[in-house]
FISEZA-84557 format. One line per field, with one value per residue (C-alpha): residue number from 1; residue in one letter; x, z, y. Coordinates in nm, 3 decimals. Example, Ala and Ser with C-alpha at 12.3 -4.5 7.8 and 13.67 -1.06 7.14 Angstrom:
2
k <- [1,2]
r <- [A,S]
x <- [1.230,1.367]
z <- [0.780,0.714]
y <- [-0.450,-0.106]
***
This chain:
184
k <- [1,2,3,4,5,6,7,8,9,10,11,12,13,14,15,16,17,18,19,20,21,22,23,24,25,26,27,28,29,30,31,32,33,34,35,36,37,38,39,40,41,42,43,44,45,46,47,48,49,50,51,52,53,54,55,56,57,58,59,60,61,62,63,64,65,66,67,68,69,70,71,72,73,74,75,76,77,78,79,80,81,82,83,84,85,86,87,88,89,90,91,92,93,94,95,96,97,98,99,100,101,102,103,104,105,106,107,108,109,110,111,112,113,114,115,116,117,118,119,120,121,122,123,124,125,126,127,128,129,130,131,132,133,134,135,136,137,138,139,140,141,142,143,144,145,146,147,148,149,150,151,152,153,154,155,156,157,158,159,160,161,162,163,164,165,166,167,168,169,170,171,172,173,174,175,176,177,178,179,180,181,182,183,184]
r <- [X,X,X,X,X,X,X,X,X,X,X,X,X,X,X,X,X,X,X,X,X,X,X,X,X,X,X,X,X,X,X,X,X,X,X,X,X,X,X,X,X,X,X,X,X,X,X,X,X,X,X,X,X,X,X,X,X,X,X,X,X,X,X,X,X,X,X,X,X,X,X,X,X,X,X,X,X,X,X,X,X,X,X,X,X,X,X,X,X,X,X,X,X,X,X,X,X,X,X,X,X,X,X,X,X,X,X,X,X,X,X,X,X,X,X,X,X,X,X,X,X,X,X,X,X,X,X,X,X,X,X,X,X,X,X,X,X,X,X,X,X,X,X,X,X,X,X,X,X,X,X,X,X,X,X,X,X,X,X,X,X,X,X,X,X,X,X,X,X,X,X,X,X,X,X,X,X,X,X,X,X,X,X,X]
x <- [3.503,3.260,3.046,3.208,3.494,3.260,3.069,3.413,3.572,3.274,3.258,3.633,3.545,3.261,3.508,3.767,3.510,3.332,3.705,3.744,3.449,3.525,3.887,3.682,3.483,3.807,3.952,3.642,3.595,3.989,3.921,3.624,3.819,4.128,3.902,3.724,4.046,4.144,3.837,3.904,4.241,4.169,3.889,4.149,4.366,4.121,4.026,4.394,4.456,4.134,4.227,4.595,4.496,4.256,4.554,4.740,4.469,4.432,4.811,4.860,4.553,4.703,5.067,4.879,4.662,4.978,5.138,4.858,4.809,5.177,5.113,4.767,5.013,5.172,4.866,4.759,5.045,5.008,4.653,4.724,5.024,4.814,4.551,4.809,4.913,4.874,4.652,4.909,5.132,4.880,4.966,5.299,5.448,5.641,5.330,5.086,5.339,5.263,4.868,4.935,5.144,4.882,4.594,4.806,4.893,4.510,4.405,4.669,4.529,4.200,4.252,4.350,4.062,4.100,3.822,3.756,3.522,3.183,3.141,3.018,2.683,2.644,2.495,2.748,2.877,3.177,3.227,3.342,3.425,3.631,3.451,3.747,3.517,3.136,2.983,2.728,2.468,2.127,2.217,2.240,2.104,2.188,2.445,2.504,2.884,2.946,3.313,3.621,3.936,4.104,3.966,3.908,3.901,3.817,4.037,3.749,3.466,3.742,3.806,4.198,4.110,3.814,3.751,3.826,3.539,3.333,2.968,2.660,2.564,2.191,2.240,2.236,1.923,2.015,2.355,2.106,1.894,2.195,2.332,2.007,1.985,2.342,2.239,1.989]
z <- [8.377,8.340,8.600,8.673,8.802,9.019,9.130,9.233,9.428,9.560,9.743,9.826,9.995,10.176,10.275,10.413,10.560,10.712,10.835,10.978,11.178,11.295,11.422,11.567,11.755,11.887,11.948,12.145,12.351,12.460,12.501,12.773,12.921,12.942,13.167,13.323,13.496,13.504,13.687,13.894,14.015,14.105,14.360,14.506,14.567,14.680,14.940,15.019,15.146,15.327,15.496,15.529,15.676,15.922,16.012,16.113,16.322,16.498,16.535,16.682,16.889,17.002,17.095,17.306,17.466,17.607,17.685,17.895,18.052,18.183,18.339,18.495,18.830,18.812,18.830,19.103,19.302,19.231,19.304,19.673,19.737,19.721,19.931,20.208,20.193,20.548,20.514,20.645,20.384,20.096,20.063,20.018,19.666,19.567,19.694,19.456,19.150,19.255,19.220,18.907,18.767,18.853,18.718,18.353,18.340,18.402,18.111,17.913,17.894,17.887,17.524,17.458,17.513,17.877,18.118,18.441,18.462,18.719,18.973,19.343,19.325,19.027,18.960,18.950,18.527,18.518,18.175,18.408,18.705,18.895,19.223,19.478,19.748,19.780,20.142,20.301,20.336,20.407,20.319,19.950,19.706,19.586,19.332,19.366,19.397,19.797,19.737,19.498,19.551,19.284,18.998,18.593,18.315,17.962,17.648,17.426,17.380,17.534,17.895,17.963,18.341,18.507,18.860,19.143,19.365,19.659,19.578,19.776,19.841,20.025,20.370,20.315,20.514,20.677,20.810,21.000,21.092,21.264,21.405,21.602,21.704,21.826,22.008,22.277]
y <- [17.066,16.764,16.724,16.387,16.539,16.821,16.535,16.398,16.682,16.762,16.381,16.492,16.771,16.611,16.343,16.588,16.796,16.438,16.395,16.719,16.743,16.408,16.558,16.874,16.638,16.475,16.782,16.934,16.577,16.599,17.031,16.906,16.655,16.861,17.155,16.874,16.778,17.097,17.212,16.918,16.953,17.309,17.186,16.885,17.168,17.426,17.119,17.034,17.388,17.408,17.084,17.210,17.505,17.313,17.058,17.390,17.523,17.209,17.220,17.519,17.435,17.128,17.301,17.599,17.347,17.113,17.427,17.612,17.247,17.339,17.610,17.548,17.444,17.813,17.949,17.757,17.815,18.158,18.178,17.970,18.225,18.504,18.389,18.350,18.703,18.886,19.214,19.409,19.291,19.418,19.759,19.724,19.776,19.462,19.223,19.465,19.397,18.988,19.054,19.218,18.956,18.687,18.904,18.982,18.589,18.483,18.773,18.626,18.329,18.381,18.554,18.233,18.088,17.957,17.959,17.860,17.557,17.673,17.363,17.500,17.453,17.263,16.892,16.702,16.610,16.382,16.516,16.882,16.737,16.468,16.364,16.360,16.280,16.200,16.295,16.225,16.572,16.657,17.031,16.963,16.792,16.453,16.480,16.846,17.033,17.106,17.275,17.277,17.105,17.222,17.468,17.256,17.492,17.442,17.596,17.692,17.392,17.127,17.049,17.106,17.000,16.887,17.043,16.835,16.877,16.758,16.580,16.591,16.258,16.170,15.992,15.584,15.518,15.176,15.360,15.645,15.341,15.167,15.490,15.554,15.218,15.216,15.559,15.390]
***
């Protein structure tokens, strides 16, 4: 063999092997871009089940919430009905079976999160509360919770119902001024 014709298939080769790595390259930039989507499609759908799973939650949150809402009124009644219960009546079976009721329904739904919202007492936040009626009172502070109308609870870190309460308010000093004049 001449060296012509080495010289020759050797440029060949070089040319097919120029061409090959040139198709390796290809093949390696469409292999990274292949496991780049890849890679991202698995974290769009890692993130769609989170968010799925989240939706759910908030679902199921949602449905318990509406339905505990519903029966905030049975437990009211119940809680009034009891109240009204003669002591003489207390001991008897059937009226027992009536507390017991109450007390399983209130457990129930505390392990659902329910809990009554504190107000007597309290300053006043219309975030918790709903100010039925503001008196006049020197016994309390400005602002502050005299009595509950009608109990507010809260179903984990959201208020279901605010308490309906009575506010302290501080004596309007022109109405004491023109009560003592209208006095002598």
């Amino acid at each position: 063999m001449d060296q012509e014709a080495v010289g020759q298939d050797f440029e060949e080769e070089q040319g097919e092997l120029e061409e090959l790595r040139g198709e390796l390259e290809k093949a390696q930039a469409q292999a990274a871009e292949y496991l780049e989507q890849l890679q991202r499609s698995r974290a769009e759908f890692a993130n769609y089940k989170k968010r799925n799973e989240r939706e759910r939650e908030d679902f199921i949150k949602l449905a318990n919430a509406a339905l505990i809402t519903k029966l905030l009124p049975v437990v009211d009644d119940c809680a009034r009905a009891l109240q009204t219960v003669p002591d003489s009546l207390r001991g008897l079976t059937w009226v027992e079976g009536i507390f017991l009721i109450e007390r399983r329904l209130r457990t129930l739904l505390e392990q659902e999160g329910l809990t009554e919202i504190e107000a007597v007492g309290k300053k006043f936040n219309p975030e918790l509360h709903h100010a039925a009626v503001r008196e006049e009172n020197t016994e309390y502070e400005d602002g502050e919770v005299i009595s509950e109308l009608q109990k507010g609870y809260m179903l984990n870190d959201r208020v279901l119902r605010p308490s309906m309460v009575r506010v302290a308010a501080k004596p309007d000093e022109t109405s004491t001024e023109v009560s003592g004049r209208e006095d002598n």
